[in-house]
C-alpha positions as CSV (number, residue, x, y, z in Angstrom):
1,X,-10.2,-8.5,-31.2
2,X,-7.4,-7.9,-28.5
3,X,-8.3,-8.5,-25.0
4,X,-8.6,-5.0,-22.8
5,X,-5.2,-5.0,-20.2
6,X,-6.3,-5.9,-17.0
7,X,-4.5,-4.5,-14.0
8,X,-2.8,-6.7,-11.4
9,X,-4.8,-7.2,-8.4
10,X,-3.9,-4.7,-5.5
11,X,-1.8,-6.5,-2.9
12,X,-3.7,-6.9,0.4
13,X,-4.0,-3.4,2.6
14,X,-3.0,-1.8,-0.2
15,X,-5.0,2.1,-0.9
16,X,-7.8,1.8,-3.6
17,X,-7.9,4.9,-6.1
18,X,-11.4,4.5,-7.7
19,X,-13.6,7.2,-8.8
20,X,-16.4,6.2,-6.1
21,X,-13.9,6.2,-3.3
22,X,-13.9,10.4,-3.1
23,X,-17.8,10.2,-3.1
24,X,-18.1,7.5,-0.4
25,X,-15.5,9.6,1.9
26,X,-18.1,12.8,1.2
27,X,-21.2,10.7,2.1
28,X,-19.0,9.7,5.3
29,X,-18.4,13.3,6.5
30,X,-22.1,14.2,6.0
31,X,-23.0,11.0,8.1
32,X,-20.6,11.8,11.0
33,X,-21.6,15.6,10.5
34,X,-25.2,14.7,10.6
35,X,-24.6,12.4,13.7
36,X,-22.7,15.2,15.3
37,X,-25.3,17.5,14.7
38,X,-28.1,15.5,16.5
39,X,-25.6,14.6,19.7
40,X,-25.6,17.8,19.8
41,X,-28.9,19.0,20.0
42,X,-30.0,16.0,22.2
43,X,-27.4,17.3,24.4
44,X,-28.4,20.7,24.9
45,X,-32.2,19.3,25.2
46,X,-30.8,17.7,28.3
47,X,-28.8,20.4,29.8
48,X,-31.4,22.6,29.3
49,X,-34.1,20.4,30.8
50,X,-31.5,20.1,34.0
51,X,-30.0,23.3,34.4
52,X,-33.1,25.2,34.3
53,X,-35.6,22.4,35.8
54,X,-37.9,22.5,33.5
55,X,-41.7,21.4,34.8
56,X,-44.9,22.1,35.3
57,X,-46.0,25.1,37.7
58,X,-46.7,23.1,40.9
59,X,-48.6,26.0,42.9
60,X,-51.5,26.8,40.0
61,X,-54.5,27.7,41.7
62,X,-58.0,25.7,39.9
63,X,-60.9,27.2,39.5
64,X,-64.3,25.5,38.0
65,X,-64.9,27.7,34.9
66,X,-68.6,26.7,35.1
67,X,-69.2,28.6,37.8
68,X,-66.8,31.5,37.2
69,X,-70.4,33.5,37.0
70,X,-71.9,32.3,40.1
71,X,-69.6,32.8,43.0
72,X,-66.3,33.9,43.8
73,X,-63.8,36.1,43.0
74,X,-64.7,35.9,39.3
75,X,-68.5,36.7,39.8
76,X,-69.0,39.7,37.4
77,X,-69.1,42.1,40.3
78,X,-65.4,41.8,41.0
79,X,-64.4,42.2,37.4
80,X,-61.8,45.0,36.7
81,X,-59.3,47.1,38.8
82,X,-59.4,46.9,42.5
83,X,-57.2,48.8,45.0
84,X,-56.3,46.0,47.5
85,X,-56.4,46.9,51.4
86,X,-52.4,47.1,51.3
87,X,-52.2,49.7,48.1
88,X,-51.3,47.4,45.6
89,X,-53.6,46.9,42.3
90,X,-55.2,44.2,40.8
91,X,-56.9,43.7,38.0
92,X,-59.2,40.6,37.4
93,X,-61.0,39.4,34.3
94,X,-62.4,36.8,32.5
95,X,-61.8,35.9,28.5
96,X,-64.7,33.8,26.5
97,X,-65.6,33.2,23.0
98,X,-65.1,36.1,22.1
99,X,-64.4,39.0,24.3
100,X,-63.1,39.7,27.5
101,X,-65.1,41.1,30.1
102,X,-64.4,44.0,31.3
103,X,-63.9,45.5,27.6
104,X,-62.1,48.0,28.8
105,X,-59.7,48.1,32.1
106,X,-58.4,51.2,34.3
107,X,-54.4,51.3,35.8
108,X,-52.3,53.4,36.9
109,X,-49.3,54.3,35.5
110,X,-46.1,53.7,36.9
111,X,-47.3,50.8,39.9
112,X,-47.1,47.2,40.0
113,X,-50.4,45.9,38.3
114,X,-51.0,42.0,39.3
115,X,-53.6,40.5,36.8
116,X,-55.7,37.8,37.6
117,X,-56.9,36.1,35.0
118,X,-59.1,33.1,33.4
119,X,-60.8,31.7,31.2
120,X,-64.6,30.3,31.0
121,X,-64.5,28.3,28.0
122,X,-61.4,27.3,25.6
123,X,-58.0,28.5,25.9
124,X,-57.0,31.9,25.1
125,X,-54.1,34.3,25.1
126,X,-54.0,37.5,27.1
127,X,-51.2,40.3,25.6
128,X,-50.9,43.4,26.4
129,X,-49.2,46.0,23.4
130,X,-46.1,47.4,24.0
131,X,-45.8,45.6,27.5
132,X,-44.5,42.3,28.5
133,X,-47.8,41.3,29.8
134,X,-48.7,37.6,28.4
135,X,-49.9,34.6,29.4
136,X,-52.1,31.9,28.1
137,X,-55.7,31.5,29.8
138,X,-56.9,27.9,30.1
139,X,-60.5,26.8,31.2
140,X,-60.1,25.8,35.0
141,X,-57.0,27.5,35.9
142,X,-56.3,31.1,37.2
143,X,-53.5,33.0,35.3
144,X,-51.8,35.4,37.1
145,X,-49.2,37.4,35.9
146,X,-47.4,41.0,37.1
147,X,-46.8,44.3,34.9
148,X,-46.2,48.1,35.4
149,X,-46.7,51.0,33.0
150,X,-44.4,53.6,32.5
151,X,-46.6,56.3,31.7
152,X,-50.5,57.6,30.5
153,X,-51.5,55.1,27.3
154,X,-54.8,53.7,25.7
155,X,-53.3,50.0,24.9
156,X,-54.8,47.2,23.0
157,X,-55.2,43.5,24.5
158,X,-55.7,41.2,21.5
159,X,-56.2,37.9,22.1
160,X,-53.2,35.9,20.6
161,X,-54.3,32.4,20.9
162,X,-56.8,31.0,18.4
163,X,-60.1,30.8,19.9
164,X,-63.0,29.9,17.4
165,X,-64.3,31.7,14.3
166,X,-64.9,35.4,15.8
167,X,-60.9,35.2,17.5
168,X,-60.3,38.5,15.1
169,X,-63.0,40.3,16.8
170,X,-61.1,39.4,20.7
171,X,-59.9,42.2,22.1
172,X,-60.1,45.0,24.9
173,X,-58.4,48.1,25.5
174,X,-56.3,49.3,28.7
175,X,-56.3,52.9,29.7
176,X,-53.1,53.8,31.7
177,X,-53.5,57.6,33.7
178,X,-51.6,59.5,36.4
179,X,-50.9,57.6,39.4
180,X,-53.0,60.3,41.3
181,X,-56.1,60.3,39.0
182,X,-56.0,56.5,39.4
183,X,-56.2,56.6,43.5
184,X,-58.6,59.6,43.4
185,X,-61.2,57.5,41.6
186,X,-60.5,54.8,43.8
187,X,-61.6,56.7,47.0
188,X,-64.6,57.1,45.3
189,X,-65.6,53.6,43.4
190,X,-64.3,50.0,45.0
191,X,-64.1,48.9,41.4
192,X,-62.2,50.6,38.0
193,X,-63.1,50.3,34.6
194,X,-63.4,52.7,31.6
195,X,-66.6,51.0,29.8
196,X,-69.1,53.6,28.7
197,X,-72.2,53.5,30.4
C-alpha cells in the first residue's frame, strides 16, 4: 500500500491555507463586531446618564396615603377642579383599587390645567386620551403634572399601570367645555365635577 505524500512543513511565519482558517477569521469579525457593539452601547449609557443628569426628582412632595381621607388637601371635599385665587386651575384626585375618585372631572378648554395627583393604595398610571397627560401614581407621593386642552371633548382616563384583578374596570372620563362656561360655573360652585347626582 503506498504511503499518502506528505507536504513539507511550512517554514516558520510562513501564511497557513487550511480550510478552518476562513471560518476562524469569520468568528473573529463577529467577536470584534460583537465587542464593538457593546462599547458602544455602554458608551451611550454613560453619555446619556451625564449629559442629561439623570436622577431621581429631588423636590417630590410625601404624603401618608393612609390618611389621604382624613385631612388635607386630599380629603374627599377637595377632590376635582378648583379655580385657584390667582385664576389658574387645578384639578386633584385620588386613584385606588379600582377607580378614581372623582369619576368624572370638569376643565376648561384652552388653559393650563395643573393635576395633582395620588395614589391610596398600589401604584397606578394616570393617562389622559389624546393628551400628553401621564404620570405614574405611587402610594405616599403626590404626582403632579401640567396639561391644556385645545378645545370642547368628553376624554377617557384609563388607568395604564396594572393595578390588581378589576385594573380593566379603572377608568374616569374628562369633560373639556368653553373657557366661559367653565368660569361661569365656577362663580357659582368652589369645586367642578361632572358626576351625576
Amino acid at each position: 500500500m503506498p504511503s499518502s505524500p506528505t507536504l513539507p512543513p511550512a517554514p516558520p511565519g510562513a501564511p497557513l491555507a487550511k480550510a478552518g482558517d476562513a471560518a476562524a477569521r469569520a468568528e473573529l469579525r463577529w467577536s470584534v463586531a460583537v465587542i464593538a457593539i457593546v462599547i458602544m452601547l455602554l458608551g451611550m449609557m454613560l453619555y446619556m446618564s451625564l449629559h442629561y443628569a439623570t436622577m431621581p426628582a429631588a423636590r417630590v412632595e410625601t404624603i401618608d396615603p393612609s390618611r389621604l381621607h382624613l385631612s388635607g388637601e386630599f380629603v374627599e371635599s377637595n377632590l376635582g377642579t378648583a379655580t385657584e385665587p390667582d385664576g389658574s386651575v387645578t384639578v386633584r384626585m385620588v386613584g385606588s383599587q379600582y377607580s378614581f375618585t372623582p369619576q368624572c372631572i370638569l376643565v376648561p378648554a384652552d388653559t393650563p390645567v395643573r393635576f395633582r395627583v395620588t395614589s391610596a393604595d398600589v401604584v397606578h398610571g394616570f393617562s389622559i386620551a389624546q393628551t400628553n397627560v401621564n404620570v405614574m401614581l405611587v402610594p405616599g407621593y403626590i404626582s403632579v403634572v401640567k396639561g391644556r386642552f385645545r378645545k370642547p371633548a368628553d376624554l377617557v382616563m384609563p388607568c395604564h399601570e396594572f393595578c390588581g384583578i378589576g385594573h380593566a374596570a379603572m377608568w374616569a372620563h374628562v369633560r373639556v367645555i368653553e373657557k366661559a362656561a367653565f368660569f361661569r360655573q365656577a362663580n357659582d360652585n368652589a369645586r367642578q365635577t361632572c358626576v351625576e347626582r
